[in-house]
N, C-alpha and C positions, 0 to 999 in steps of 0.2 A: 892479237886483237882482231876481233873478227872485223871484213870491210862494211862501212856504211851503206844504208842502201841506196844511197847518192854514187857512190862509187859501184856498187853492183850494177845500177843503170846506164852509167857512163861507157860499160862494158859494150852495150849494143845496142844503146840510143843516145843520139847527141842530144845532149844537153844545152838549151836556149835561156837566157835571163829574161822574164818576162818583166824588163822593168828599166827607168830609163835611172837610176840611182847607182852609179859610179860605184860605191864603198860593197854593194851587194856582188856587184860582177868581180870583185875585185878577192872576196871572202867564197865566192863558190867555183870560181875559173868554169866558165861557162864555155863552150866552142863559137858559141853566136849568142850577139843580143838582138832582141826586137823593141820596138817602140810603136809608140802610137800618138797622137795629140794628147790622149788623158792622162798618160805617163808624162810627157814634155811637162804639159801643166802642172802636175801635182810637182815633179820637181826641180819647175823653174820657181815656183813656189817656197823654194827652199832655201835659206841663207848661202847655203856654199855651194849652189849655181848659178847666183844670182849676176854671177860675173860673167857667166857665158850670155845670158839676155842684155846685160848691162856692153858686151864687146859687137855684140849685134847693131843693138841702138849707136851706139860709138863710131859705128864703121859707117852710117850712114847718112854722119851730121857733112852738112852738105850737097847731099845727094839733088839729084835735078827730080826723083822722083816725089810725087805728092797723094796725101788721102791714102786711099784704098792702097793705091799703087806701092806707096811707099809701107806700107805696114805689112804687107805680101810680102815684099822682098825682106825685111827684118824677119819673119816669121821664120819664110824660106831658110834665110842665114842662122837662125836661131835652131831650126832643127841639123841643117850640115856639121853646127858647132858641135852637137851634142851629139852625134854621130859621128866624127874626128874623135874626141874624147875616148868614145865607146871602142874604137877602132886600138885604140893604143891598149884597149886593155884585154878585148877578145881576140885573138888569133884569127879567127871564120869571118864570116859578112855581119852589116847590122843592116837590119830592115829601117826605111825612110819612107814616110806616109804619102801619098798624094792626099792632098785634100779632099776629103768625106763628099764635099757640095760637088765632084767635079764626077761622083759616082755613075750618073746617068749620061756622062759627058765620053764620048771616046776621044773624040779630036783634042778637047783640053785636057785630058788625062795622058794623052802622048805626049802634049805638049809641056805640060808639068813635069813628066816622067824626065824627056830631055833636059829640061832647067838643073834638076836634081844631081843628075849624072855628072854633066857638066861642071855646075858648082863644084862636086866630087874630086872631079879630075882635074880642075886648077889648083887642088890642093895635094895632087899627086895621090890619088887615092883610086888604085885600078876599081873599075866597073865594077871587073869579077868578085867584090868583095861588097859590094851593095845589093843589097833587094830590094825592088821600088814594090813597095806595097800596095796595092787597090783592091777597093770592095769587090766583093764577087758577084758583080752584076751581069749581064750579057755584053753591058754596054764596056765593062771594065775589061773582063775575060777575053773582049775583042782586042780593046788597046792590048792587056797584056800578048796575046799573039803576033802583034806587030812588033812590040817592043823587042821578046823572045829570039823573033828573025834576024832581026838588029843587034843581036847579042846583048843586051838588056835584060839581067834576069829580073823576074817577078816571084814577090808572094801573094796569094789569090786570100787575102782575108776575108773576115764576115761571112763566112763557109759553114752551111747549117745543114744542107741537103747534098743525097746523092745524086743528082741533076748538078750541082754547080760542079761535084769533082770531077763527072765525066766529063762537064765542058771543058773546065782546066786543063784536063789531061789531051784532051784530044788538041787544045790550042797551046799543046807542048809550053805549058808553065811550069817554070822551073821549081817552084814550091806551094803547097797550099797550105791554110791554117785553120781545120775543123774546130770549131767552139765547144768542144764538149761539154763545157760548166754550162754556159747560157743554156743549150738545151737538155740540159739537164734541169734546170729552172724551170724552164717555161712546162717541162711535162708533172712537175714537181706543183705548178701554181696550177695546171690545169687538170689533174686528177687529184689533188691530195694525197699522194702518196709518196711514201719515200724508196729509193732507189743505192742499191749498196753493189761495188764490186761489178762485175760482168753482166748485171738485170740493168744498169747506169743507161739511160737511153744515149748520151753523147757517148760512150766508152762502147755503145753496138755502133751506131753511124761509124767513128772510127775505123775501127776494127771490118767491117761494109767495106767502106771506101779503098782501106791499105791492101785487104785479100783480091779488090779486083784490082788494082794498080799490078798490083807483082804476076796478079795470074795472066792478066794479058799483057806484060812485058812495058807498062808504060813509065816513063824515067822520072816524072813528076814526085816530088818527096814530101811525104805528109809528115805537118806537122802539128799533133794536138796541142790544142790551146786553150785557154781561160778555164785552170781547173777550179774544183772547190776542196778538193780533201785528199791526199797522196792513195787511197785506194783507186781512185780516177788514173792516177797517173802508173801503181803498180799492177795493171789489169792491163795497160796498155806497153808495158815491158816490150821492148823490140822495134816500139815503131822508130821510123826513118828518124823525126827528131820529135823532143817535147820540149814549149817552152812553157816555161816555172817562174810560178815569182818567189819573190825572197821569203817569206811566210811558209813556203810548202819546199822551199830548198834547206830550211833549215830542218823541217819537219824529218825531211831523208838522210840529212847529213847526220840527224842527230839517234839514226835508227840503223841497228845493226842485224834485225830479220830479216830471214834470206828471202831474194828476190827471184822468182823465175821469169824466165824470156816465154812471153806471150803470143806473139804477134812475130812471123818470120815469111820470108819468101817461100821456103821448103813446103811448110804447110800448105802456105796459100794457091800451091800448084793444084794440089790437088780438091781445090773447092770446087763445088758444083756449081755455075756461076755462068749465066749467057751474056754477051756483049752486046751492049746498046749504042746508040748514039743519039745526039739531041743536036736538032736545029734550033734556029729559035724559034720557032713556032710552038715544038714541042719543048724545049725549056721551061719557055713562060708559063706552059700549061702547066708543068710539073712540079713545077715551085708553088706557082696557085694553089695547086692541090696538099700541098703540105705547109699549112695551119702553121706550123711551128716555126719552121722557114721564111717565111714569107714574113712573118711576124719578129721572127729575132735577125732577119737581115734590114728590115726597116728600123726595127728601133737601134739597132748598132749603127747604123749610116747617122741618127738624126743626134743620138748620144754623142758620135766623135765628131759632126757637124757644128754642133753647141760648143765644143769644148775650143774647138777653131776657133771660136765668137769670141769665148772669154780669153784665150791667146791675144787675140786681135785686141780688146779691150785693155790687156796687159798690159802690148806695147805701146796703144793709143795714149795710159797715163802716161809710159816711162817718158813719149813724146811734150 
């Protein structure tokens, strides 16, 4: 029987669960899962999690905290749960969100980041097995540098342009998460045309980003994100990791066409490719300058912002 091409991937790209549903990670043995709010939500939503939101609320009755304060910390406790979970069932790390609203914040994004960890490691849960997640702002890319020093690793999400990964890279972040599907959308809503295979405007950015990572030696692991269709994903064969949601892992698991390695260090030596860097002055500019960018990291901040909201309104009824 010939191998799936789930299994042909796993060969030389780790494999990420894009999804915060238990049963999925459980049916694809994934190395790492990630999460995000809109995942938490859709499956705290769900009957047979409803006990880990219901153990949150529980854990707090009598708490001295109140209001805002107190639905934070439920929230807080609501994603560590689902993250313990996720932990017994992946071997690798799972990524944990800082809050969308704290994007433009570095002080409170360090300071979130600590809570996290900590929460973490009261439950005997080493560091090295968590990603603190933050938008790839300037203002996040900086916490994440601080954090990094601290031995705190990060994943650099909402990553749409070549400007954010050099900054990543040069503020030695230990992961980042280029959006391939979103900008694949937005080039897709703003010329009318469709996009297949290796012409995929997110599937080139990718591919950008990973050849200058390995050609200049930098340790940062890219990992593509929010596909639309396993051609996105079998174009991008090789990279460091890709996280899948359960819809596009079954797609592989259930396909046994051979898959080639795309994307490698060996290649990438030999690109033709000059080194940059970006302060902030030139950052801001160059995000500016790319329409696309600028446009799918605002509306991803304000989407997993909202979803915060309706969390928050969650726990307010369960109160």
């Amino acid at each position: 029987m010939s191998a799936t091409q789930l299994d042909q991937l796993k060969q030389f790209t780790t494999v990420v669960a894009d999804t915060g549903d238990f049963e999925s990670m459980k049916a694809y043995k994934p190395q790492d899962a990630t999460t995000n709010p809109s995942l938490i939500l859709q499956a705290a939503a769900k009957p047979e999690y409803k006990h880990l939101v219901d153990k949150a609320v529980a854990e707090h009755k009598g708490s001295e905290l109140t209001g805002d304060a107190l639905v934070e910390s439920i929230i807080d406790r609501i994603l560590i749960l689902f993250g313990l979970e996720i932990l017994k069932i992946v071997p690798g790390r799972v990524s944990t969100e800082v809050d969308a609203r704290l994007s433009f914040d570095t002080e409170g994004t360090l300071a979130k980041a600590h809570q996290l960890i900590a929460a973490y490691e009261k439950e005997g849960i080493s560091k090295d097995r968590i990603l603190i997640k933050i938008a790839s702002t300037w203002e996040g890319i900086k916490a994440a540098e601080v954090l990094e020093k601290e031995g705190i690793h990060c994943n650099l999400t909402l990553l749409f342009s070549f400007a954010q990964a050099v900054a990543c890279a040069e503020a030695g972040v230990q992961l980042i998460s280029p959006f391939v599907g979103r900008i694949l959308d937005w080039y897709k809503a703003s010329t009318g045309q469709t996009y297949e295979g290796d012409e995929d405007p997110g599937v080139i950015s990718v591919k950008q980003i990973y050849t200058y990572y390995k050609k200049f030696g930098y340790k940062t692991e890219v990992m593509g994100a929010s596909f639309r269709n396993t051609g996105e994903i079998t174009s991008l064969a090789g990279c460091d990791l890709l996280t899948i949601s359960p819809g596009l892992l079954a797609e592989l698991a259930a396909s046994t066409e051979p898959l080639e390695r795309r994307l490698s260090p060996e290649a990438s030596a030999s690109a033709e490719l000059e080194k940059v860097t970006f302060d902030e002055k030139a950052f801001r500019f160059a995000l500016n300058e790319d329409a696309m960018a600028t446009e799918k990291t605002a509306h991803g901040i304000r989407a997993f912002s909202a979803d915060i909201v309706k969390l928050e309104k969650l726990v307010q009824g369960l109160l």
